[in-house]
N, C-alpha and C positions, 0 to 999 in steps of 0.2 A: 777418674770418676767425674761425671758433668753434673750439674743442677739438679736436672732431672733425673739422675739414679739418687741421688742422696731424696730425694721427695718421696722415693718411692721406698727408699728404704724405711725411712720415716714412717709413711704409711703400713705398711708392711708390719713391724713391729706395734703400731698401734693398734690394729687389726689383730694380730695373731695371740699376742702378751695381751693387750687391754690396759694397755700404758695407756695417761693421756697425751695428746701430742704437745703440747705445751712445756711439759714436763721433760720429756725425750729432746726438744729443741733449747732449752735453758741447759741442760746436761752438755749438749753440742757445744751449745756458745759457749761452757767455762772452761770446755775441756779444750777447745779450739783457740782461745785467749790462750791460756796456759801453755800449749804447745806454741802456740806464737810465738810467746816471748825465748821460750827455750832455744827454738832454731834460727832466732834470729842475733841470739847470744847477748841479751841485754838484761840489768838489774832486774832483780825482784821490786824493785822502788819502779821502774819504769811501767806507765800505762797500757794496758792492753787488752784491747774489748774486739768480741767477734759478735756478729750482728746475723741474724738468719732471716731474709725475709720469707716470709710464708706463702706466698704466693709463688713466688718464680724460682726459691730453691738456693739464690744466691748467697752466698756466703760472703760477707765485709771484714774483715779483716784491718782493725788499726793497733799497732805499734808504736809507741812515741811518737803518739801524733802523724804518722806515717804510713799510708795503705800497703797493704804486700799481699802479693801475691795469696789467693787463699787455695790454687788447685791443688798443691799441693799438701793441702791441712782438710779435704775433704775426704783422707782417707782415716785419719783421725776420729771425723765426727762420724762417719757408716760405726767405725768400732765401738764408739763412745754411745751411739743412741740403745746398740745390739748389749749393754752391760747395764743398761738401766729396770731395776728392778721393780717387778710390777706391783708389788704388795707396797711399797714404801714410796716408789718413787726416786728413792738415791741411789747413786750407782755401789756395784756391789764390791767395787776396789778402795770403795773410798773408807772398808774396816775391815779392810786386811793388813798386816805387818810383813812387807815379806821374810820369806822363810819362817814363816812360822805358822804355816798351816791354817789361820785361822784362831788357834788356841789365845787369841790374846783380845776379842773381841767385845768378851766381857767387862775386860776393865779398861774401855773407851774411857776416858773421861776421869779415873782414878792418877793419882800423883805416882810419879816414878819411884 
């Protein structure tokens, strides 16, 4: 996936859901940091920020200080804008437990 399909995707879901775009591209960038550091096999201590410019679609990409490759973490962010929920804004994996259906969303934020 190139620049310009992730734009469009972007667009697309703002249009359709009534997401703001801003919203959907802050979603990308943490979801695309996060997968960074995963596949690049480094500490949860180590830096890692994804950058979106708005204009031309490109995706930056730094790792400890370090650019990598981001084509490959553009299929991440398509999935990551398409899970952002329109009512709230936050993605909708981010209160869920897996295997647990959902049953556990109510006590976000309660002690173990």
């Amino acid at each position: 996936m190139n620049n310009k399909e992730l734009l469009s995707i972007l667009e697309s879901i703002e249009r359709d859901k009534g997401v703001d775009r801003e919203v959907l591209i802050q979603a990308v960038e943490a979801a695309v940091a996060t997968a960074a550091k995963k596949s690049e096999g480094v500490s949860d201590d180590t830096e890692a920020t994804a950058t979106f410019d708005r204009q031309t679609g490109r995706l930056v990409v730094v790792v400890g200080g370090r650019e990598i490759d981001s084509a490959r973490l553009t299929r991440i962010a398509a999935q990551t804008a398409k899970q952002v929920d329109p009512r709230s804004g936050a993605r909708r994996h981010l209160h869920r437990v897996p295997g647990s259906g959902g049953r556990y969303r109510d006590r976000l934020g309660s002690p173990l």
